[in-house]
C-alpha positions in Angstrom: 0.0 0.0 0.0 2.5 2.3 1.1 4.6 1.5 -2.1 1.2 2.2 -4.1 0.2 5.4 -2.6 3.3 7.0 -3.6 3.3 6.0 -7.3 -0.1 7.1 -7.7 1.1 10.5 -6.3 4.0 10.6 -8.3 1.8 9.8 -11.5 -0.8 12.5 -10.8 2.0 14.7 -10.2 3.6 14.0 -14.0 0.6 14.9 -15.3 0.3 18.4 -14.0 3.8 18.8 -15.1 2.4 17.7 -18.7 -0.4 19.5 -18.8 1.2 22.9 -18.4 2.0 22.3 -22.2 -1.6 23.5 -22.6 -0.7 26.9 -21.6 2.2 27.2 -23.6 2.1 29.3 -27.0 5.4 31.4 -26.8 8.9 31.0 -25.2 8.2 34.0 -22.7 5.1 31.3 -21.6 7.9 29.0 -21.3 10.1 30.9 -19.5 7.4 33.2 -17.1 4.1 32.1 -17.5 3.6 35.5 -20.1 4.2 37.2 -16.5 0.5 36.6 -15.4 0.7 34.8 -12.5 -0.9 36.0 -9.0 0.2 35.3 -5.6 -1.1 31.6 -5.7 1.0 31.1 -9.1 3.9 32.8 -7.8 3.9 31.0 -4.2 3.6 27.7 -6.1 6.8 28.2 -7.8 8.7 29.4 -5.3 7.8 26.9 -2.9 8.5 24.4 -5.8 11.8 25.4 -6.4 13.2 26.7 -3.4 12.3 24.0 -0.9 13.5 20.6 -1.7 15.5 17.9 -0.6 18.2 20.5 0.9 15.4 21.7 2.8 14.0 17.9 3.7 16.4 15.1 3.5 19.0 17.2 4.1 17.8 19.1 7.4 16.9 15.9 8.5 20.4 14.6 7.8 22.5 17.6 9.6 20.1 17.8 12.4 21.1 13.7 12.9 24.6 14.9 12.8 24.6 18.2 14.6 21.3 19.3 15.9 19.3 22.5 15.4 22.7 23.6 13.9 20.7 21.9 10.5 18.5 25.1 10.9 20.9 27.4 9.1 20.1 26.4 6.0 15.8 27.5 6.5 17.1 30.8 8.1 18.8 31.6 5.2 16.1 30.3 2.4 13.4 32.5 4.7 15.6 35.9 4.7 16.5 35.7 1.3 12.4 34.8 0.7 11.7 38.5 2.8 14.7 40.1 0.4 13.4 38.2 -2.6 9.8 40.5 -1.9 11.8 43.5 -1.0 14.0 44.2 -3.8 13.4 41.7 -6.6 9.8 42.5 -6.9 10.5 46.1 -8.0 12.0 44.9 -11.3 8.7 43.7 -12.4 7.5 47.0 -13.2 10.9 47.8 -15.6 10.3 45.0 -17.9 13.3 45.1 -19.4 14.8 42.0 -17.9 13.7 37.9 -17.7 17.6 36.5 -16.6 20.3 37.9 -14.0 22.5 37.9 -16.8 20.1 40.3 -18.4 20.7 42.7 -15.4 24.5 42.3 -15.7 24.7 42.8 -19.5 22.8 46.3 -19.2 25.4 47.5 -17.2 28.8 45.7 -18.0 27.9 44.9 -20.9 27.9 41.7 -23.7 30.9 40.1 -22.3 29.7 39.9 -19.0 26.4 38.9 -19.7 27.6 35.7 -21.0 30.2 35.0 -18.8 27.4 35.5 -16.0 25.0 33.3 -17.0 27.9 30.7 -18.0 29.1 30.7 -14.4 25.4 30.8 -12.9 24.4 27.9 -14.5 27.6 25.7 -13.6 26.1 26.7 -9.6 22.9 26.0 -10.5 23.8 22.3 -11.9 25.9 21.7 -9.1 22.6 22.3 -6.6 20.7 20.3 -9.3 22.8 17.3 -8.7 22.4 17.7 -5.1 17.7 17.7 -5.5 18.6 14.5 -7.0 21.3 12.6 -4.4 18.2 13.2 -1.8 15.6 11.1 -3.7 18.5 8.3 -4.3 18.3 8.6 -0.4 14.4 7.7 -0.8 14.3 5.2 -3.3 17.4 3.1 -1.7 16.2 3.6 2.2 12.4 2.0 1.2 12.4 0.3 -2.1 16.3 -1.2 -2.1 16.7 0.0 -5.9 20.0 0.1 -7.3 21.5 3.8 -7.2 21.6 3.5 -11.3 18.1 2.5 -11.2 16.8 5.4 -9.2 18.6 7.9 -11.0 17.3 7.1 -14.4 13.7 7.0 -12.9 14.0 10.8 -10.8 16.1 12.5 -13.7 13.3 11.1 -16.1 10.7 12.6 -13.6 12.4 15.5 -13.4 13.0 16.3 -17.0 8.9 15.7 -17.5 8.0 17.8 -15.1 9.3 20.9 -16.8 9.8 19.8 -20.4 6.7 20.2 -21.8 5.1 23.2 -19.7 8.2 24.8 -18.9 6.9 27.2 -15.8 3.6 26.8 -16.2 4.3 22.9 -15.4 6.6 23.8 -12.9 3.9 25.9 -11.3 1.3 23.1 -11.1 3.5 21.0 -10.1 4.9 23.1 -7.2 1.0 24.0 -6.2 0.6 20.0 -5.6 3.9 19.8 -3.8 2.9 23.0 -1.3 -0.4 21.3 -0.4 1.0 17.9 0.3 4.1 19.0 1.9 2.1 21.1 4.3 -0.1 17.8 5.0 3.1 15.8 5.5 4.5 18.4 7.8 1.9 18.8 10.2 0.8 15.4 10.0 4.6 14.7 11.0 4.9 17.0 13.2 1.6 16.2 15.1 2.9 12.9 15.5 6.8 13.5 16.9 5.4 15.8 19.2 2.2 14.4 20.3 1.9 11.1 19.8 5.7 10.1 20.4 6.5 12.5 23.2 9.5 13.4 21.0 10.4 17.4 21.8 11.0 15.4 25.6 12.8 12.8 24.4 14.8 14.8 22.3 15.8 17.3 25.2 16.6 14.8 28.2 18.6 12.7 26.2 20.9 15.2 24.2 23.7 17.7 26.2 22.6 21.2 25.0 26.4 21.9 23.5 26.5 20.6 20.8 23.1 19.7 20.0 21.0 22.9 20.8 23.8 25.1 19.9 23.2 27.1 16.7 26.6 28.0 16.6 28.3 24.6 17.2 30.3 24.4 13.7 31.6 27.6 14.8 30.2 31.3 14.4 32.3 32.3 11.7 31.1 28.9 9.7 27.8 28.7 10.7 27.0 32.6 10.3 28.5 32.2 6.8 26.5 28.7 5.2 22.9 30.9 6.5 24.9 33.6 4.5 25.7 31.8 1.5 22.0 30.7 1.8 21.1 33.8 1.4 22.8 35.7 -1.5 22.7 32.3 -3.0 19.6 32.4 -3.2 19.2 35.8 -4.4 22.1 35.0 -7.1 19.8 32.1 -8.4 18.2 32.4 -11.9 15.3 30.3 -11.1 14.0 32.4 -7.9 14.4 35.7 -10.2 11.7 33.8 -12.8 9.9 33.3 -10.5 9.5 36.7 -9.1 9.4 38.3 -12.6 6.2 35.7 -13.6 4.5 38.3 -11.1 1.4 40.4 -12.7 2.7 43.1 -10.7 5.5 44.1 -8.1 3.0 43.9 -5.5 1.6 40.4 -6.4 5.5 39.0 -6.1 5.9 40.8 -3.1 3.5 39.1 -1.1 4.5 35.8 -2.4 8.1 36.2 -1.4 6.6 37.1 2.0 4.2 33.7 2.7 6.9 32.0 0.9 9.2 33.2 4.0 6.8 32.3 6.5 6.0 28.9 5.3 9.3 27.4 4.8 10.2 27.6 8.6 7.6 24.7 10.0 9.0 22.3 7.4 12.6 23.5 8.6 11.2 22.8 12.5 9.9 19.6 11.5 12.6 18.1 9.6 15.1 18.8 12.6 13.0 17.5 14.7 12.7 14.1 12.8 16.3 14.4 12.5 17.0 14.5 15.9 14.7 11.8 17.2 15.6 9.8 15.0 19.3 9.7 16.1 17.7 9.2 19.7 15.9 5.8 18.2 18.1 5.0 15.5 21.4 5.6 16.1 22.8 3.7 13.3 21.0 4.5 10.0 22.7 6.3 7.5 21.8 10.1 8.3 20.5 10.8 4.6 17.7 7.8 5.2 16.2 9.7 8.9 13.9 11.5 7.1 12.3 8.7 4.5 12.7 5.9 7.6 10.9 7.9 9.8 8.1 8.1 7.3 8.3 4.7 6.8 8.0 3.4 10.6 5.6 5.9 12.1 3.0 7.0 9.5 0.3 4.9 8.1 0.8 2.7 5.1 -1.1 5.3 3.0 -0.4 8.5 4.1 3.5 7.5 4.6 3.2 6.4 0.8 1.9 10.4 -0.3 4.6 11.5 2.2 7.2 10.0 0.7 6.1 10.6 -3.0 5.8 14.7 -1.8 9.4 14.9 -0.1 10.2 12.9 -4.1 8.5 15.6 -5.2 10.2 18.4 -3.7 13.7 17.3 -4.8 12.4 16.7 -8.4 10.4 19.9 -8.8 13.1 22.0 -7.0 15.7 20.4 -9.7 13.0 20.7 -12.4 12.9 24.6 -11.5 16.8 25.0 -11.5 16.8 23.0 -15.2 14.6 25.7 -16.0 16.8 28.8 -14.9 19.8 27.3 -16.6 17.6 26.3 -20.2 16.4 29.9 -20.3 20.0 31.3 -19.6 21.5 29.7 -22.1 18.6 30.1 -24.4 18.5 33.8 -23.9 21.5 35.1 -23.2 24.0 32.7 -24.9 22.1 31.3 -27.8 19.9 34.0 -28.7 23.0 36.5 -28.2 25.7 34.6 -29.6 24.5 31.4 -31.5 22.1 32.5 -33.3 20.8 35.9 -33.3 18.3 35.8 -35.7 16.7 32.8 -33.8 12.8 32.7 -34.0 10.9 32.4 -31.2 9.4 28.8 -32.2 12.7 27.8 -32.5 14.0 28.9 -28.8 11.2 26.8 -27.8 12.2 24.1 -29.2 16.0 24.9 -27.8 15.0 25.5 -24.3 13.1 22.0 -24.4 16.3 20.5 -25.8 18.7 22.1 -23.3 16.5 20.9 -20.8 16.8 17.5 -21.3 20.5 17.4 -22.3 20.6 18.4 -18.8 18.9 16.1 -17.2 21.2 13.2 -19.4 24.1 15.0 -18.0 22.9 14.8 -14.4 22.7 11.6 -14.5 26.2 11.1 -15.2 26.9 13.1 -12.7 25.0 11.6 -9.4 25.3 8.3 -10.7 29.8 8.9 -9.9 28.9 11.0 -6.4 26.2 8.8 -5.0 27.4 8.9 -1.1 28.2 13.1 -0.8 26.5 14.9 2.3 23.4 16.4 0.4 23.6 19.6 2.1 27.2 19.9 1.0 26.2 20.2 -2.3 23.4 22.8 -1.5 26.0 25.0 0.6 28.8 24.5 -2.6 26.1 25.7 -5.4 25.4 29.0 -3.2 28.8 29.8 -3.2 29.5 29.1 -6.9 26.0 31.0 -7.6 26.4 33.9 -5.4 30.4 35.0 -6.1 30.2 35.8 -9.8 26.6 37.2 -9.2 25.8 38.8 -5.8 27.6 41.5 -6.0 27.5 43.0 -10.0 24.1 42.6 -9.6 23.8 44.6 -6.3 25.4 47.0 -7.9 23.6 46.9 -11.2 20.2 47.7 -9.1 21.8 50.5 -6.7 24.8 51.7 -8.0 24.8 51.6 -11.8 25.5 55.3 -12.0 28.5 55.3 -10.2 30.4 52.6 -11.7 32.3 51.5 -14.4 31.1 49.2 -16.8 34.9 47.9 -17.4 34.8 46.1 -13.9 31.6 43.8 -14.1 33.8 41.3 -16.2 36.9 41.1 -13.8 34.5 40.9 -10.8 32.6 38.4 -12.3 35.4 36.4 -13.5 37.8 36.8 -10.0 35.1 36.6 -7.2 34.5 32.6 -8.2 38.7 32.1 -8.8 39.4 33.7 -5.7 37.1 30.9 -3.9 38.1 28.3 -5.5 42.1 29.2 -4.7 40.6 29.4 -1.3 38.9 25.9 -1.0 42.3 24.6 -3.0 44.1 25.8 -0.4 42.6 23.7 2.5 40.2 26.2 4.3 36.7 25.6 4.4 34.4 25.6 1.4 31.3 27.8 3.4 33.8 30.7 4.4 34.7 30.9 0.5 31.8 33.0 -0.1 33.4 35.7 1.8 36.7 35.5 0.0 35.0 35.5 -3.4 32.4 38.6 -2.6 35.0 40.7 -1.0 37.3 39.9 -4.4 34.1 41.4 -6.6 33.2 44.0 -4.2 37.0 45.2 -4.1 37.5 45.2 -7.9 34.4 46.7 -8.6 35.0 49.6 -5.8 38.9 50.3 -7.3 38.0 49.9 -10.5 35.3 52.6 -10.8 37.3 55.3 -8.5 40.1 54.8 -11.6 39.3 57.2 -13.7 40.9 57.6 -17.9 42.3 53.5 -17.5 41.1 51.4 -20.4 40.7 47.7 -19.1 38.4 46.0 -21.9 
């Protein structure tokens, strides 16, 4: 039954994703929905793209590790949520941009543009690969498929999910996933706290350091991974789309708020599952917490839907990241560089390509990396997202008056190499993102108080 439940979910699921084709007449339909949504459209894909199995699995994983130190990661995805509403929504009502890139190339220029979105999308895949590590967790923990197995059937998933209705799929499909991870949340949460006594449990038989310690990883670390949450996030292509599918700044606003407010109970939850689970279950493999504890204390039924929505939220959250890194290529490599004269039948039909050479590539990918630390993977993309990003951007909104166009490229191009030399060098990988946005934010600062110096 339980096995059941969940493949009928998953089923009813793909054919949201399918039917979103119906909506679909023109790339920008593809791309933002024709930028008609309202606040349930734009909730749904948010929620369907920003919380996933980082958000799931993977709190549940850390928090089996190390606590409510797992909650980092939901701080960060709820700020940047608030800042998402705050300053993203006002560049609805310009309508002059539907990438990052976009943003970047209007003030640095061509050069940048590309080099932007070439570098976002390399982040992007890298959190990709991590949505789909965390249903390899679910499939191997319950079912005992083969990693190879699993990976062809979630990449396949995911690639269905948004190839045919591009955001409008996405969208349907993240309205399903908010309503059932929502069910699954407070039916979990109901459970662990009343019916298993588990918030006592949990606090008698753990020592508060390290366990209820935010800051046991260290405040410099732990301050920086809700960081790189954060301007990862706001560095992300596919959270942007989303923002920009808004009818109006006001619409996308609100969304980005409820979006902020709902992601913290699953956050809650998911450390708490973690955590009592460890009490119970002290040797599991921390990715499988979450799915086992679905498994072992929900009905047959409901623990099938349950399993098949936290599926669903790694697919859809890859699904929505495919989609950022399709239209980036589509519009500002292809359409810039490729082919410039490039109908707009024909970027449909390149976006729907790009899309699923993606999803063959991913599963090259996760099939060679099957036993990483999923949030590892989350925390990494945010930094490879945010360095190039972040901070031309910023500027780009704020500041485009008072700098020079010359110094997008060589922030954009140092801010990531600086990070890497960084990791290379044996320090840790969160703490990069401070390296590589101070690089930008330096070169970017110099370079514009240099005045009559040719760089390009």
């Amino acid at each position: 039954m339980l096995i059941f439940s969940a493949v009928i979910t998953l089923i009813i699921t793909g054919i949201a994703g399918y039917l979103g084709k119906l909506k679909v007449k023109t790339s920008k339909d593809f791309i933002v929905g024709g930028s008609k949504f309202g606040v349930i459209g734009v909730t749904s894909m948010l929620m369907g793209s920003i919380i996933g199995g980082a958000s799931t699995v993977g709190t549940a994983q850390m928090a089996y590790n190390r606590g409510i130190g797992a909650m980092w990661f939901i701080f960060g995805v709820s700020l940047a949520s608030i800042i998402l509403g705050l300053i993203y929504s006002k560049q609805i009502n310009k309508k002059s941009s539907e990438t990052l890139p976009q943003i970047i190339g209007n003030t640095y220029g061509e050069k940048a543009r590309t080099t932007s979105s070439i570098l976002l999308s390399m982040g992007m895949f890298i959190h990709v690969n991590g949505q789909i590590i965390a249903c390899i967790a679910l499939f191997t923990a319950l079912f005992g498929i083969s990693v190879t197995k699993t990976a062809v059937i979630v990449v396949c998933l995911l690639v269905i999910y948004v190839v045919f209705g591009g955001f409008w799929g996405s969208t349907m499909v993240g309205a399903i996933k908010t309503i059932l991870l929502y069910g699954t949340s407070l039916i979990c949460g109901y459970i662990i706290i009343v019916k298993l006594n588990g918030i006592s449990e949990i606090s008698t038989f753990f020592p508060k350091n390290p366990w209820f310690n935010l800051f046991s990883g260290g405040i410099s670390e732990d301050l920086a991974a809700g960081f790189a949450t954060v301007v990862g996030i706001l560095s992300t292509q596919t959270y942007f789309q989303a923002i920009m599918a808004g009818k109006n700044s006001k619409t996308s606003r609100r969304s980005a708020f409820l979006v902020a407010f709902m992601v913290l109970p699953v956050g809650i939850v998911c450390t708490f599952i973690g955590m009592y689970m460890r009490v119970h279950h002290p040797n599991i493999a921390p990715r499988e917490a979450f799915p086992l504890f679905l498994v072992n204390y929900l009905n047959p039924v409901i623990g099938g839907i349950s399993i098949a929505t936290v599926l669903i939220s790694s697919i859809a959250t890859g699904a929505g990241l495919t989609l950022g890194i399709a239209t980036m290529f589509v519009r500002d490599v292809y359409k810039q560089i490729i082919n410039t004269k490039a109908n707009d039948k024909k970027q449909l039909f390149i976006l729907r390509a790009t899309i699923i050479f993606i999803g063959f590539i991913t599963l090259i990918v996760v099939i060679n990396n099957k036993g990483t630390m999923i949030l590892e993977w989350g925390f990494l993309s945010m930094v490879f997202r945010a360095t190039p990003v972040f901070i031309p951007v910023t500027a780009a909104m704020f500041f485009k008056s008072k700098i020079k166009p010359e110094a997008g490229i060589y922030s954009i191009i140092a801010a990531p190499l600086a990070s890497i030399i960084w990791i290379l060098m044996g320090f840790e990988k969160v703490s990069s993102i401070y390296i590589g946005l101070i690089v930008g934010t330096v070169i970017i600062i110099y370079m514009s108080k240099s005045k009559g110096r040719k760089y390009l």
